[in-house]
C-alpha positions as a Markdown table, in Angstrom:
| # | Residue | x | y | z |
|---|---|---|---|---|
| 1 | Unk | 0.0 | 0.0 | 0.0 |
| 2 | Unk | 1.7 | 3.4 | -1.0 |
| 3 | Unk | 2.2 | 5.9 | 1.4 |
| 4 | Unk | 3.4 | 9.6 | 0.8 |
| 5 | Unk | 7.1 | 10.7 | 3.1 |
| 6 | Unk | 8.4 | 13.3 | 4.2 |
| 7 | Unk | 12.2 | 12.7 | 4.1 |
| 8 | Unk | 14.9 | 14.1 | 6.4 |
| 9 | Unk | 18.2 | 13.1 | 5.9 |
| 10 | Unk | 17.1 | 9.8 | 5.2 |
| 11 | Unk | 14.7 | 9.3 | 8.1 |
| 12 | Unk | 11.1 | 9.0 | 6.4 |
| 13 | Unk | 7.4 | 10.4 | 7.9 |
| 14 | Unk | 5.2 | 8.3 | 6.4 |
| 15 | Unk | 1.8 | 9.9 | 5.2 |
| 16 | Unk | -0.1 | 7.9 | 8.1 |
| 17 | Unk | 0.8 | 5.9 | 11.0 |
| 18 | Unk | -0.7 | 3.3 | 13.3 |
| 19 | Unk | -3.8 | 5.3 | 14.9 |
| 20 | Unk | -2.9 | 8.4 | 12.9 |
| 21 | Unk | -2.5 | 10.5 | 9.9 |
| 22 | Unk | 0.5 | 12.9 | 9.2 |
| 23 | Unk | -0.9 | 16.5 | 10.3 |
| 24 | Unk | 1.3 | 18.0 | 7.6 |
| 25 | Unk | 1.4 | 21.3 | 9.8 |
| 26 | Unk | 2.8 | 20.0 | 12.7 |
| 27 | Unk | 6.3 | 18.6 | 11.3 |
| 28 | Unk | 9.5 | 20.2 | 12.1 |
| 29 | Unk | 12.7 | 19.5 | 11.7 |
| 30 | Unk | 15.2 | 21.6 | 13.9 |
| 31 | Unk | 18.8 | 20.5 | 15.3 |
| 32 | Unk | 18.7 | 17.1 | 13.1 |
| 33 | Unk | 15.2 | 16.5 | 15.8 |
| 34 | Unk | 12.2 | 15.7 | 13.7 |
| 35 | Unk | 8.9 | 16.1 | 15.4 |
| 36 | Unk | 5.4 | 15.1 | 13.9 |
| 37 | Unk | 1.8 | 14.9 | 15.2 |
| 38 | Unk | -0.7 | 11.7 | 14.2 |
| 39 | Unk | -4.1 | 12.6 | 14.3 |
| 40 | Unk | -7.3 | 10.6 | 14.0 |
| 41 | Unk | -9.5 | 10.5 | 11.3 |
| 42 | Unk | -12.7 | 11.1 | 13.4 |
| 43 | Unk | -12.0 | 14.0 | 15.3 |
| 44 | Unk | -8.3 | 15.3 | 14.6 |
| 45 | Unk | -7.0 | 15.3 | 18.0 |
| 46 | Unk | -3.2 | 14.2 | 18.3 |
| 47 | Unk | -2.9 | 10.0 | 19.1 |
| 48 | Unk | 0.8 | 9.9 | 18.0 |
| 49 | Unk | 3.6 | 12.2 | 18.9 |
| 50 | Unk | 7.0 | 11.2 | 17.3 |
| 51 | Unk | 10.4 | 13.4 | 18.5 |
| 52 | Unk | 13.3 | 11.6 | 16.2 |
| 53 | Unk | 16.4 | 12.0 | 16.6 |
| 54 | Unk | 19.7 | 10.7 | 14.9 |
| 55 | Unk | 19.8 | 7.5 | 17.0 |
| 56 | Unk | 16.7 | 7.5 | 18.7 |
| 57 | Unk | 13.2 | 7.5 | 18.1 |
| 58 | Unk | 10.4 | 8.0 | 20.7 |
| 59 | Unk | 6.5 | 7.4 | 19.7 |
| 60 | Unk | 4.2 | 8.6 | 22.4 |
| 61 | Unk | 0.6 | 7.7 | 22.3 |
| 62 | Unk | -2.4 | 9.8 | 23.7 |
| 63 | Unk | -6.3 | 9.6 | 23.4 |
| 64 | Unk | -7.9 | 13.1 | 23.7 |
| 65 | Unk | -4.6 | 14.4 | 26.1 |
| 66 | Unk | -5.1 | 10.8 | 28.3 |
| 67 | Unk | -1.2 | 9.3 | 28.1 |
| 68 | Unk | -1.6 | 5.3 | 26.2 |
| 69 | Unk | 2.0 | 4.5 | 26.3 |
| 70 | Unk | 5.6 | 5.5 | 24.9 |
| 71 | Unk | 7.7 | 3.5 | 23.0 |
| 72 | Unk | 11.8 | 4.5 | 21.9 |
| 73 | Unk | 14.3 | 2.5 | 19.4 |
| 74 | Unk | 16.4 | 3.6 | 17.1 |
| 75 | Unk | 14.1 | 4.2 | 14.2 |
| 76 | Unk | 10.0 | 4.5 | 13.5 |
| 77 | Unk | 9.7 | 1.6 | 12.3 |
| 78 | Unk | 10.8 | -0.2 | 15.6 |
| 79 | Unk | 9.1 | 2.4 | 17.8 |
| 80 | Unk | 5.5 | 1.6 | 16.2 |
| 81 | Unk | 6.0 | -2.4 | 16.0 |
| 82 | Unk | 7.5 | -2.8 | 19.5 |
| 83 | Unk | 4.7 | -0.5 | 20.7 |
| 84 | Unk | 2.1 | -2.7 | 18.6 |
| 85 | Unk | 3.1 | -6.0 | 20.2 |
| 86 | Unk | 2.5 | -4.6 | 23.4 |
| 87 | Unk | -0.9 | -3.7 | 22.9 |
| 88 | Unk | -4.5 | -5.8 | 23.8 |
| 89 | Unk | -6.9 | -4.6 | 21.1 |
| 90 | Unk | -9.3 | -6.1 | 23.0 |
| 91 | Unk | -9.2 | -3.6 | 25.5 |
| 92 | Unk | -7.4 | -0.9 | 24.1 |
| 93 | Unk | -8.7 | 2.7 | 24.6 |
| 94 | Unk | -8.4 | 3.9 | 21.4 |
| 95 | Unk | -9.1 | 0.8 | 19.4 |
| 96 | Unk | -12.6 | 1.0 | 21.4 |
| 97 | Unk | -12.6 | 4.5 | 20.8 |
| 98 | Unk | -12.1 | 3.7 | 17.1 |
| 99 | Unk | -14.3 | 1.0 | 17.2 |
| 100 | Unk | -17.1 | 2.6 | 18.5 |
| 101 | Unk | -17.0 | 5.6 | 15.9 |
| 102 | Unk | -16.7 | 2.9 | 13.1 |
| 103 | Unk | -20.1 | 1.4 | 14.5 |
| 104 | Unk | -21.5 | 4.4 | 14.3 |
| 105 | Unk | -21.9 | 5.4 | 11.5 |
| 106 | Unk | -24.7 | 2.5 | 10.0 |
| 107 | Unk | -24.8 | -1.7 | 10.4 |
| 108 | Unk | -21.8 | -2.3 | 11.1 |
| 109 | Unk | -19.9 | -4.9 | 13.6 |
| 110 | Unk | -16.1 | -5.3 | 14.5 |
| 111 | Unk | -15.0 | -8.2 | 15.5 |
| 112 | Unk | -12.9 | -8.0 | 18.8 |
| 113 | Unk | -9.7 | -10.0 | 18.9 |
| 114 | Unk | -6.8 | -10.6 | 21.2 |
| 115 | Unk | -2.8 | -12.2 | 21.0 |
| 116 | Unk | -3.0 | -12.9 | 24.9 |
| 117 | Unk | -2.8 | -16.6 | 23.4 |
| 118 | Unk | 1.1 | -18.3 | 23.3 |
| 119 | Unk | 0.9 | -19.9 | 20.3 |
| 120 | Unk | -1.6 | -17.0 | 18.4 |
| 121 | Unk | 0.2 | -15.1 | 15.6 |
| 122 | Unk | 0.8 | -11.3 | 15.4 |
| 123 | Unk | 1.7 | -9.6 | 12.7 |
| 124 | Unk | 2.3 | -5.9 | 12.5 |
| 125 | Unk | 2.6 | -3.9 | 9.9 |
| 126 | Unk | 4.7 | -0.7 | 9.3 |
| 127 | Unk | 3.2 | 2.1 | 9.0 |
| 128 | Unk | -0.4 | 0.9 | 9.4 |
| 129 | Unk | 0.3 | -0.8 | 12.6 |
| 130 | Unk | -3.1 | -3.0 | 11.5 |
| 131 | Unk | -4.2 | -4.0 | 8.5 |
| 132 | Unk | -8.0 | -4.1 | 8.8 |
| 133 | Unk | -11.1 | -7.1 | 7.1 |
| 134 | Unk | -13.8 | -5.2 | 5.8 |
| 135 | Unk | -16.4 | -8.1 | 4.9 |
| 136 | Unk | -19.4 | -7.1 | 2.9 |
| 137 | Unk | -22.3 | -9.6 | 2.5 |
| 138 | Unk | -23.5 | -9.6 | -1.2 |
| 139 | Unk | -26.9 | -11.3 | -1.5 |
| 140 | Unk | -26.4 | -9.7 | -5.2 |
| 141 | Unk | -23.9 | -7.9 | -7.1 |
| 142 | Unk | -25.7 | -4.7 | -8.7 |
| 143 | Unk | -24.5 | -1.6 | -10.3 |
| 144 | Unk | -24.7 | 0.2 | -7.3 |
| 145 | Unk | -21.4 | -2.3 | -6.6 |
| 146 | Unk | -19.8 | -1.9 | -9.7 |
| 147 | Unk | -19.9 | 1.8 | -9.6 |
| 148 | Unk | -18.6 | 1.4 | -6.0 |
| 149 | Unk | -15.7 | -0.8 | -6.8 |
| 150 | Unk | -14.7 | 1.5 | -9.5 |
| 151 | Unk | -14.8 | 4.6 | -6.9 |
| 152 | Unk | -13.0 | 2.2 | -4.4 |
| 153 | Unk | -9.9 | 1.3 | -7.2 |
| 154 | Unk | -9.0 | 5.2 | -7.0 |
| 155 | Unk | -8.8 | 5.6 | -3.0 |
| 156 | Unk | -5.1 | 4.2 | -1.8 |
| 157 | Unk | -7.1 | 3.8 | 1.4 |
| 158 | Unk | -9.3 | 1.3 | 0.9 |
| 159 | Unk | -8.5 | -2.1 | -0.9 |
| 160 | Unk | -10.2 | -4.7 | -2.8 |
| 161 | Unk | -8.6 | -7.8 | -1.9 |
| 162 | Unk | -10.8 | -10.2 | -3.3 |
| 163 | Unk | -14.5 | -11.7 | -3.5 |
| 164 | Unk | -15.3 | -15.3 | -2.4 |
| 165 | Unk | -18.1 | -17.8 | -2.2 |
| 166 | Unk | -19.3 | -18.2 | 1.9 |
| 167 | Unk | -22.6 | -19.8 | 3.6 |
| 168 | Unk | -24.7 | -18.0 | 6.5 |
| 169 | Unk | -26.3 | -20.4 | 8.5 |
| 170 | Unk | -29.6 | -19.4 | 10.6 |
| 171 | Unk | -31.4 | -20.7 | 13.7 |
| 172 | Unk | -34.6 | -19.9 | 13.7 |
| 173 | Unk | -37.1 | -19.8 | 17.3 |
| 174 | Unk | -37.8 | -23.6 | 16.4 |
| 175 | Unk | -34.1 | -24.6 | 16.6 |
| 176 | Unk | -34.5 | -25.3 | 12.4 |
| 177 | Unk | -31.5 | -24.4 | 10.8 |
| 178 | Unk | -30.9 | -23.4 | 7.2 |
| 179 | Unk | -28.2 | -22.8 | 5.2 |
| 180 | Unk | -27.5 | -20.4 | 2.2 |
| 181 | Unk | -25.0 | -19.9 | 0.1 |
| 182 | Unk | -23.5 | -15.9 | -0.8 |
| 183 | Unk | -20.9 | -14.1 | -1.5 |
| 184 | Unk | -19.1 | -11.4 | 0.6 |
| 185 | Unk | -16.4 | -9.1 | -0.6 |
| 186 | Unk | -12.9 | -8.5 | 0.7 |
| 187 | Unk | -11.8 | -4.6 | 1.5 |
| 188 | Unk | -8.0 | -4.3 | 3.1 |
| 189 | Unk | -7.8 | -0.5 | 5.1 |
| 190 | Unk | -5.1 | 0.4 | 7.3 |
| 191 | Unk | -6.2 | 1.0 | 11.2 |
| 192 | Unk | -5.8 | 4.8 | 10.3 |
| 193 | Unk | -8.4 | 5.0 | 7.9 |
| 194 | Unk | -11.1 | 2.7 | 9.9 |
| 195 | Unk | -13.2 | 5.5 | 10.8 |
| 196 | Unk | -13.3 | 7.2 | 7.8 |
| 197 | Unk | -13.6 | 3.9 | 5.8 |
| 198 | Unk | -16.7 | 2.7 | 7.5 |
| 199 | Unk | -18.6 | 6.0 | 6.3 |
| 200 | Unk | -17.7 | 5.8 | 3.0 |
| 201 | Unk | -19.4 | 2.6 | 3.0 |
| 202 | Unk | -22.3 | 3.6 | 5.1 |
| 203 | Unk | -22.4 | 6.1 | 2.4 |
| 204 | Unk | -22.9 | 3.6 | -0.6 |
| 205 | Unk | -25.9 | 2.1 | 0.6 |
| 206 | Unk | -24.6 | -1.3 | 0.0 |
| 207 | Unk | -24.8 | -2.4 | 3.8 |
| 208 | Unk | -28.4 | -3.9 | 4.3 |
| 209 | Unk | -30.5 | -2.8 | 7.3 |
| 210 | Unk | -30.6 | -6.6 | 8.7 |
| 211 | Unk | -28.5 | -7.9 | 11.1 |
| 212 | Unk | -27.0 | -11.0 | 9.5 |
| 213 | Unk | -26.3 | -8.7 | 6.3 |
| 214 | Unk | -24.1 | -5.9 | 8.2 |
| 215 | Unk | -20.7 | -5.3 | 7.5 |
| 216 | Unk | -18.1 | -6.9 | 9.6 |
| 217 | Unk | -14.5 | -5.6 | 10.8 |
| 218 | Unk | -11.9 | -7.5 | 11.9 |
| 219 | Unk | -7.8 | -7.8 | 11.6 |
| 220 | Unk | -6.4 | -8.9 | 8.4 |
| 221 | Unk | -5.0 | -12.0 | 9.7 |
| 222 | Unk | -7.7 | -13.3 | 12.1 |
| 223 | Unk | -10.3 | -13.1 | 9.5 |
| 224 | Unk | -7.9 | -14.6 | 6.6 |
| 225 | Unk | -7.8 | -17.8 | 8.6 |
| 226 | Unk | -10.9 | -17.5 | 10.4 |
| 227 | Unk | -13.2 | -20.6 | 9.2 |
| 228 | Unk | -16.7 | -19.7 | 11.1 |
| 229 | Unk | -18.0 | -17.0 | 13.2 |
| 230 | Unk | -21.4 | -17.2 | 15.0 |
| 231 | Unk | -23.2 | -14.5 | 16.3 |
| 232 | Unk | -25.7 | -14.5 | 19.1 |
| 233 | Unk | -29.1 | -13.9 | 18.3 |
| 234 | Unk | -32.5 | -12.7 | 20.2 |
| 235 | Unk | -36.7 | -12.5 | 20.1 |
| 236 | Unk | -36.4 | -10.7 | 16.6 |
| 237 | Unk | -32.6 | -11.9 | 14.8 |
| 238 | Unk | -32.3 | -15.2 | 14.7 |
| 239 | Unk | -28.6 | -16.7 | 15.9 |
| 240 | Unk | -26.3 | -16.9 | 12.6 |
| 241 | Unk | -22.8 | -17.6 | 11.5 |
| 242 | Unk | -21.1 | -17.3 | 8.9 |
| 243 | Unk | -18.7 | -19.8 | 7.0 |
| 244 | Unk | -15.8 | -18.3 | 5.0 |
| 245 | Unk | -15.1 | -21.8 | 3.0 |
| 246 | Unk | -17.0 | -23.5 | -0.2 |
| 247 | Unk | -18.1 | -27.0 | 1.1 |
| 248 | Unk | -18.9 | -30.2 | -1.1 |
| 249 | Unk | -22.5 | -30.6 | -0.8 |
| 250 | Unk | -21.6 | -34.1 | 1.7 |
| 251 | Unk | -20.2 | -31.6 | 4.1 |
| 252 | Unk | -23.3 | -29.1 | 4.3 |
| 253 | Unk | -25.2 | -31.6 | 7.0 |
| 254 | Unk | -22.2 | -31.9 | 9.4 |
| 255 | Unk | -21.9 | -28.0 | 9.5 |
| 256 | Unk | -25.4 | -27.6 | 9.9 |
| 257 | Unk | -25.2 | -29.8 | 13.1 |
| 258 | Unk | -21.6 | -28.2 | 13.9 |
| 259 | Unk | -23.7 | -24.7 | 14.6 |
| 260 | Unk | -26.6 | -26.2 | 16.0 |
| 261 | Unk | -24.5 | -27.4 | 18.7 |
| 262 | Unk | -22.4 | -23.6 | 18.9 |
| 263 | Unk | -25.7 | -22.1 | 18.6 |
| 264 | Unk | -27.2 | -23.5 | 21.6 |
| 265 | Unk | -24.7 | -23.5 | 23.2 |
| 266 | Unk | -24.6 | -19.6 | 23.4 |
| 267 | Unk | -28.8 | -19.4 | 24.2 |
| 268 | Unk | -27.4 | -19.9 | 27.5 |
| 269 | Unk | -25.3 | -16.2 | 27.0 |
| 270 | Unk | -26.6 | -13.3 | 28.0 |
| 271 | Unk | -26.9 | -11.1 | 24.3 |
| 272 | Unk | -24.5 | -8.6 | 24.0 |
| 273 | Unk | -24.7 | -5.4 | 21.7 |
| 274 | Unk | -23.4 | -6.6 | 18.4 |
C-alpha cells in the first residue's frame, strides 16, 4: 500500500501511521530533531507524537490528552511495531474508541480479537500498525457495486482484496437451521483510515439494514484464517454464522449440526450489543 514521506536526511514520515494520519502542519525539523503529530481521522485530536532524533526514536501515544504508552528504538519503524506487540486490542482505549465511531456510522460490527494466546500469531505492519477485514455480505452484485468498486480502485485507502463464495447459517425460534450460500467481498484498510472507511461505506448504501447482512471488521489475519463466526441472536434476529469456506455438498449436514451445537450453546449467554 503506498504511502506519501516526508524525508529528512534519510529518516522518512510516512503519510499515516498506526492510529494516525500525518498532520502535515505540525512537522519540524530543527537540530537534526524531527517532530510530527498523528491525528485521528474522526475528530483530529493528536494520538501519536513522534520526536526523532539521529539514534533515537520515541512514539508517544495519547487519546484526547489521556497518556496510552511511549515507545523508543532507534528508528520509527521499531518504535511503532515494539509499541504494537504490546498492545490488547481487545481492551485498548483507542481501538474502542475507534471502534465505537466505526459502528456508528450505519450496520456495522467489529470483531474484537486478542494475541494474549502463546501460540496465536501477530503480525504488525509498518506504518499501518493494523491491516484491517472489511467483509461485505452480497446477496447480489448490482450496479450500485460496480460503480462502487470503480470509486474504491481510486482511494489508496481502501482495498479490494478479493471476493469469495461463503454460507450463512440461521437458527430460527424452532431450533430449524438453514443454510444459504452468498458471496461477501474482501476490502483491506489500514487501522488509520477505519473511521473514515466505514462512512464511505455507510455512504454507498450497500450495507443492508438486517442484522445478519451488516458489515463486519476485523484484523487482516484473524479473518484470513478465520473458518466460522457465530453471532448470538435474540426474540427478533435469529442466531447466525457465517462460514468463510465452499463446502462439497456431503459436508453441508455436518456443518449444519456443527452450529446447532455452537448455537445452543450460546442461548445460555446473556446477548450482547453486536
Amino acid at each position: 500500500m503506498e504511502t506519501k514521506n516526508s524525508n529528512f536526511s534519510g529518516r522518512e514520515l510516512p503519510a499515516y501511521l498506526g492510529y494516525g494520519i500525518l498532520d502535515e502542519n505540525s512537522v519540524r525539523f530543527e537540530n537534526e530533531i524531527i517532530t510530527a503529530d498523528y491525528v485521528l481521522d474522526c475528530d483530529g485530536t493528536a494520538v501519536h507524537k513522534v520526536t526523532w532524533d539521529i539514534d533515537r526514536c520515541e512514539l508517544k501515544t495519547l487519546l484526547h490528552g489521556e497518556f496510552c504508552g511511549t515507545s523508543w528504538y532507534p528508528d520509527l519503524n521499531k518504535a511503532l511495531t515494539y509499541d504494537f506487540l504490546s498492545r490488547h486490542f481487545d481492551r485498548d482505549k483507542i481501538f474502542d474508541y475507534l471502534t465505537g465511531k466505526a459502528c456508528d456510522t450505519g450496520n456495522i460490527h467489529v470483531q474484537k480479537f486478542t494475541h494474549d494466546g502463546k501460540d496465536e500469531k501477530q503480525i504488525i505492519y509498518y506504518p499501518a500498525g493494523l491491516l484491517l477485514c472489511f467483509t461485505l455480505p452480497l446477496p447480489e452484485k448490482n450496479e450500485m457495486y460496480t460503480s462502487f468498486l470503480e470509486s474504491v480502485r481510486q482511494d489508496t485507502h481502501v482495498s479490494f482484496f478479493r471476493e469469495k463464495g461463503a454460507y450463512l447459517l440461521l437458527m430460527d425460534v424452532h431450533d430449524q437451521v438453514t443454510m444459504h450460500p452468498i458471496t461477501v467481498a474482501e476490502f483491506i484498510v489500514p487501522l488509520a483510515y477505519m473511521t473514515g472507511a466505514a462512512a464511505l461505506f455507510s455512504k454507498s448504501g450497500l450495507i443492508r439494514p438486517c442484522k445478519m447482512l451488516r458489515m463486519v471488521i476485523n484484523e487482516s489475519y484473524n479473518s484470513q484464517i478465520s473458518f466460522m463466526q457465530t453471532f448470538i441472536g435474540d426474540g427478533i434476529n435469529p442466531y447466525f454464522a457465517y462460514c468463510f469456506k465452499e463446502l462439497e455438498e456431503h459436508q453441508h449436514g455436518p456443518l449444519m449440526k456443527m452450529f446447532h451445537h455452537t448455537a445452543k450453546a450460546l442461548v445460555f449467554q446473556k446477548p450482547d450489543k453486536e
